[in-house]
C-alpha positions as CSV (number, residue, x, y, z in Angstrom):
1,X,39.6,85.5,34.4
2,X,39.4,82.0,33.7
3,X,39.3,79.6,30.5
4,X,35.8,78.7,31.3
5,X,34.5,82.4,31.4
6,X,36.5,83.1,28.3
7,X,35.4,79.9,26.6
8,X,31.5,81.2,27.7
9,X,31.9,84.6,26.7
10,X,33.3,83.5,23.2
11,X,30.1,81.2,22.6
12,X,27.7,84.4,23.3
13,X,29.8,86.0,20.9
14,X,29.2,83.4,18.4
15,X,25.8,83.2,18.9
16,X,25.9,87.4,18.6
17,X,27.2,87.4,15.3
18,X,24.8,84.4,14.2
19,X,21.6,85.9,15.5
20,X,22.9,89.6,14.1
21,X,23.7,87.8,10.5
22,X,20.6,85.7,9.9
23,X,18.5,89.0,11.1
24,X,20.3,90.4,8.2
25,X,19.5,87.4,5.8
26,X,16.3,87.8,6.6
27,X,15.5,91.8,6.2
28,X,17.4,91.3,2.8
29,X,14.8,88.9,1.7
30,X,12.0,91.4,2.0
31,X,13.8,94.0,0.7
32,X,11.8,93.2,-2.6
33,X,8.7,93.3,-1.0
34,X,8.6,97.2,0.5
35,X,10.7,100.0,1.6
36,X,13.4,100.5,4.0
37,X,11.2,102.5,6.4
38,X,8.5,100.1,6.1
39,X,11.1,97.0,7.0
40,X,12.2,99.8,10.3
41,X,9.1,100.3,11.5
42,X,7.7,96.5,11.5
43,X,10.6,95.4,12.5
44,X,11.3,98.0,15.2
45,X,7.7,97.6,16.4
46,X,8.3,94.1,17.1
47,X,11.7,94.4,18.6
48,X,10.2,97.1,20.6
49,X,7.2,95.0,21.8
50,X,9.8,92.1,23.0
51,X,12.3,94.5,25.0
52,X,10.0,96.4,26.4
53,X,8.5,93.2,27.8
54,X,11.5,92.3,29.0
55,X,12.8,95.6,30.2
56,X,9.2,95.7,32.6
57,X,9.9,91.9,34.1
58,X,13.2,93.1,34.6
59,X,12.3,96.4,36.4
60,X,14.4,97.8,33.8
61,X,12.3,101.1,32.3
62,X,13.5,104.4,33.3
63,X,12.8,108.0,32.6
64,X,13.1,109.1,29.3
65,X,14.4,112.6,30.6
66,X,17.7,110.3,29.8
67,X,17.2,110.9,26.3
68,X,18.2,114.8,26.7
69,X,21.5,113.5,27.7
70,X,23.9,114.8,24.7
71,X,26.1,111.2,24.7
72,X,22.6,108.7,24.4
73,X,21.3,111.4,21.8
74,X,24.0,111.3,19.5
75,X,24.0,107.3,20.1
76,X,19.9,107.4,18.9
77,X,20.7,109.5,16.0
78,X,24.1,107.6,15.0
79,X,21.8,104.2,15.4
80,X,19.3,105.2,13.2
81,X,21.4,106.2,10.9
82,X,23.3,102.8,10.9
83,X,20.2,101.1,10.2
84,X,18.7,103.3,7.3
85,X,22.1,102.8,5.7
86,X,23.0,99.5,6.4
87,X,19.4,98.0,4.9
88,X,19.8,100.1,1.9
89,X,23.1,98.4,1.5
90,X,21.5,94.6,2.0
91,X,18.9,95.7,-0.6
92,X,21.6,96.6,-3.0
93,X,24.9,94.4,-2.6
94,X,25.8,90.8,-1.8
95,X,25.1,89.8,1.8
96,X,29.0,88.4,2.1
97,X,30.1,91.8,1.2
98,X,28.0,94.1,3.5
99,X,29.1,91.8,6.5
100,X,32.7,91.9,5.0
101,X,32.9,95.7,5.0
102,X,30.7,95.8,8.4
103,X,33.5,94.2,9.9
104,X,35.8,97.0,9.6
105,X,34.0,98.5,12.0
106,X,36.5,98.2,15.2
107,X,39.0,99.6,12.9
108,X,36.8,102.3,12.7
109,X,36.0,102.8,16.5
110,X,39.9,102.6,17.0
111,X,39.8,105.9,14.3
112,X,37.2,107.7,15.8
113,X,38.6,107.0,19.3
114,X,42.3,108.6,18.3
115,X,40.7,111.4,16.5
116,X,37.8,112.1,18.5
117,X,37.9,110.6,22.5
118,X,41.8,112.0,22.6
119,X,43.2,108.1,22.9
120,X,46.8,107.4,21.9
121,X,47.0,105.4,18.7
122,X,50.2,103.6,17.7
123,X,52.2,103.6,14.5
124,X,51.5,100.0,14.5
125,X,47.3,100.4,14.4
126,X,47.7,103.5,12.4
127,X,48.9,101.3,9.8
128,X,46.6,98.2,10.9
129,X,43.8,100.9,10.0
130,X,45.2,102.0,7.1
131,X,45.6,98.6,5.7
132,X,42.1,97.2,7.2
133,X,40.2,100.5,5.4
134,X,42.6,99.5,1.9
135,X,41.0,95.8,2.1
136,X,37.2,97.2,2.3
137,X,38.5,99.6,-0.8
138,X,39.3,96.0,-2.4
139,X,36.1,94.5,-1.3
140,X,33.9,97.5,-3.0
141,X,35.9,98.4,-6.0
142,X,35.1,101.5,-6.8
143,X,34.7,102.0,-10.9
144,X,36.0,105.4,-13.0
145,X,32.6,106.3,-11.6
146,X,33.4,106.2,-8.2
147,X,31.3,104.3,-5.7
148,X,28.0,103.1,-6.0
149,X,25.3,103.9,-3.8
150,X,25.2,100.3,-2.2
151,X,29.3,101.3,-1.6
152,X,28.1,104.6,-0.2
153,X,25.1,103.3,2.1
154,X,27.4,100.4,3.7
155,X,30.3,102.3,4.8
156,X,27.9,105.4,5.8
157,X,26.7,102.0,8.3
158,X,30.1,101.1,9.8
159,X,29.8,105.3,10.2
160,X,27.2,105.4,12.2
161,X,27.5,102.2,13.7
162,X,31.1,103.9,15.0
163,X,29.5,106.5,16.4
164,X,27.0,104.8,17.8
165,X,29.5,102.5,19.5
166,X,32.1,106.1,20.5
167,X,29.1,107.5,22.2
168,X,27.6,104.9,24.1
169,X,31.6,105.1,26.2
170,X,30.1,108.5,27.0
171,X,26.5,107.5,28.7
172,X,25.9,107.8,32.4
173,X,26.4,103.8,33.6
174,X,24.1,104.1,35.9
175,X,21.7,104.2,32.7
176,X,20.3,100.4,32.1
177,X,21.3,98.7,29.1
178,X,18.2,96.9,28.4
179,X,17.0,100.9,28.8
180,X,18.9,101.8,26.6
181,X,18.2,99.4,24.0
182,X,14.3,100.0,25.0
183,X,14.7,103.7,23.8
184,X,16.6,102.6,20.9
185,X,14.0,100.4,19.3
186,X,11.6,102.8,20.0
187,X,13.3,105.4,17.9
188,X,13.9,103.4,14.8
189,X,10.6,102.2,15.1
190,X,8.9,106.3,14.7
191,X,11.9,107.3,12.2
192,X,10.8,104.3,10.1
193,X,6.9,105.0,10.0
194,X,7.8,108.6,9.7
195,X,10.1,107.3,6.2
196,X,7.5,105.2,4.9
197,X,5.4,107.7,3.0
198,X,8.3,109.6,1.4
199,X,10.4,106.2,0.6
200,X,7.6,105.0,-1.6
201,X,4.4,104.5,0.5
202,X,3.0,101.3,2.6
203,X,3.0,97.9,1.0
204,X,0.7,95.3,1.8
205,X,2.8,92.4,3.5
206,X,1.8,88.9,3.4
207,X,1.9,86.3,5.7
208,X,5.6,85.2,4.8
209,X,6.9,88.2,4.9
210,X,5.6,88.9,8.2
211,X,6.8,85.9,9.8
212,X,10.3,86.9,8.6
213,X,10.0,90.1,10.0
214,X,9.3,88.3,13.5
215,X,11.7,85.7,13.6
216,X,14.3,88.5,12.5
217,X,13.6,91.0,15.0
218,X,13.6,88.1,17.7
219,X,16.9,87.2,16.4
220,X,17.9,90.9,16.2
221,X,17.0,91.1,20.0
222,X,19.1,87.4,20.7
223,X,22.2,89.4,19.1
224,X,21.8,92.4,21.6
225,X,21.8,90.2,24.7
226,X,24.1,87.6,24.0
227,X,26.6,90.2,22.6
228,X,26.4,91.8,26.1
229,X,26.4,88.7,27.7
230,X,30.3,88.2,25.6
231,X,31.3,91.1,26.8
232,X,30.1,91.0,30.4
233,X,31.5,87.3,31.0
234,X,34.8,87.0,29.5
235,X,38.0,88.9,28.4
236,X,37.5,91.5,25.5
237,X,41.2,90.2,23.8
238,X,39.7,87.1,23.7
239,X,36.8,87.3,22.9
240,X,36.6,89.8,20.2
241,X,38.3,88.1,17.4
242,X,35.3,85.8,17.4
243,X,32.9,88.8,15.8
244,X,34.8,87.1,12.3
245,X,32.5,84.4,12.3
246,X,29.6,86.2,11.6
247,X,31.7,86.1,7.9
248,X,31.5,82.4,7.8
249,X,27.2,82.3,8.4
250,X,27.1,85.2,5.7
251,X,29.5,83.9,3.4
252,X,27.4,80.3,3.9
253,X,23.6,81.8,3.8
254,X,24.9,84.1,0.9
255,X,25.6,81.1,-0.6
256,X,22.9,78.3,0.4
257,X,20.1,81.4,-0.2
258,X,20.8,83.9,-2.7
259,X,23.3,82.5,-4.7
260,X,25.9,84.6,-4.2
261,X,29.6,83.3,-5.3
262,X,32.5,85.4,-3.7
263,X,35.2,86.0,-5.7
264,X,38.4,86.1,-5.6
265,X,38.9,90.1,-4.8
266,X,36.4,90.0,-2.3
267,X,38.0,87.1,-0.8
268,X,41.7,89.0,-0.7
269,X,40.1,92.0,0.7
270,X,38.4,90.1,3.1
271,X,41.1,88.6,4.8
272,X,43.1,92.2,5.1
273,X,40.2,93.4,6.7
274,X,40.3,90.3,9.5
275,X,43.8,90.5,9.6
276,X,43.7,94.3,10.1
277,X,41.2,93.6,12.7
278,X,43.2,90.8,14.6
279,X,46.6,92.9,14.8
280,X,44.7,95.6,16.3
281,X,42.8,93.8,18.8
282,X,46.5,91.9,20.0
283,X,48.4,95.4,20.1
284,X,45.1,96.9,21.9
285,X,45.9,94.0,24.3
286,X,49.8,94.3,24.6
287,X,49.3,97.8,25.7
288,X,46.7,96.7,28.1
289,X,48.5,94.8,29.6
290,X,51.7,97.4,31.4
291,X,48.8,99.4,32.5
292,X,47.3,96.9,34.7
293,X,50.5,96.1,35.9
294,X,51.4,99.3,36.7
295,X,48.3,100.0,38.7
296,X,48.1,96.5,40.6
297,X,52.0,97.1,41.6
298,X,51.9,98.1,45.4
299,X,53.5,101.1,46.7
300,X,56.7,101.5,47.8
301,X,56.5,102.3,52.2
């Protein structure tokens, strides 16, 4: 693949993780205003509206017999989960530190792939993991308490959102990915309304709010396409290592916004966790790389 694919794919990456972290700038700011299910469901139902737009110009929509399929159900489940949590978390902690902790999530796929999918993990990533889950321990610090609950709902997120990511390697490819993302946004969308009542009851939104409900769940829907755009146009190894720069937007509109200072411990833990990450991604890479040229060698006559 060459430098100009790679160099296209790591821009849709970038533009992922900015459209993914000012969606979550945004939901934190309304956090105040009503409850998680409420921000679900009006977000959802907007998200919903767009890529089921998109999904019918596209000729996209499918059965939703797909649904029964055991893979895509545990995805819906393991999403909706990773939501709930995750906007509990903005709602409780600093923006900087959700996204710090959210990014030990390919440490955790790596995890739930060795223990889980059967995939051979090295000593190496063993300890890359080991050392990448030690840094989110820094970032949180626990108290003689234990965790909080904003601890508790961000790492149930990278959870669920490892899950999520574990059994979409499962679904049928011949199911469309703007499909899938059209049933996803659906499902968030009725296990929000459903949540509203019991999480506190429907609060009247004004005009601002809704506006940053919009302009997040168009952003939210910017993140899903351009992220598969990264994936689908360049080189995985390369590109990957530029999901860290959704740190620098939330360290930045922590900052510029809400006033949030990182401090020093965050900031240590924060660069194990990146750290962690990289190693992982170059030794996922290295041992890549004898397999393709073991299977491109010809045979011997």
């Amino acid at each position: 693949m060459n430098s100009t694919a790679n160099a296209k794919g790591a821009l849709f990456m970038v533009v992922a993780m900015a459209g993914f972290t000012c969606n979550d700038a945004l939901v934190k700011s309304v956090t105040d205003a009503m409850n998680v299910g409420q921000i679900m469901f009006v977000r959802g139902l907007m998200t919903t509206v767009l890529v089921v737009a998109i999904a019918w110009w596209m000729g996209a929509l499918g059965s939703w017999r797909v649904v029964l399929q055991p893979a895509l159900l545990l995805r819906l489940v393991a999403e909706i989960l990773a939501s709930l949590a995750y906007i509990s978390a903005l709602g409780a902690m600093p923006l900087a530190n959700t996204a710090s902790i959210l990014q030990a999530l390919p440490l955790a796929v790596t995890l739930g792939a060795a223990l889980f999918l059967g995939e051979k993990v090295g000593w190496r990533r063993w300890l890359a993991i080991i050392a990448g889950f030690a840094g989110v321990l820094i970032v949180i610090r626990p108290g003689p308490e234990g965790f909080s609950m904003a601890a508790v709902y961000v790492i149930a997120s990278v959870v669920g959102a490892a899950a999520r990511d574990l059994a979409t390697r499962r679904i049928d490819p011949n199911v469309s990915t703007l499909f899938i993302s059209v049933i996803t946004a659906t499902s968030i969308t009725v296990v929000g309304g459903a949540l509203i009542v019991p999480m506190g009851g429907w609060q009247p939104m004004s005009g601002d709010v809704l506006s940053r409900l919009a302009i997040a769940s168009v952003l939210l829907l910017v993140g899903y396409q351009a992220i598969i755009l990264a994936m689908r146009t360049g080189e995985i190894s390369f590109i990957a290592p530029f999901r860290y720069t959704s740190l620098i937007w939330a360290i930045a509109i922590g900052f510029l916004f809400f006033g949030e200072i990182p401090d020093i411990w965050m900031t240590v833990g924060v660069l194990i966790i990146v750290a962690s990450g990289l190693y992982t991604f170059y030794r996922e890479n290295r041992r890549r790389v004898p397999a393709v040229a073991q299977e491109s060698k010809p045979e011997s006559p």
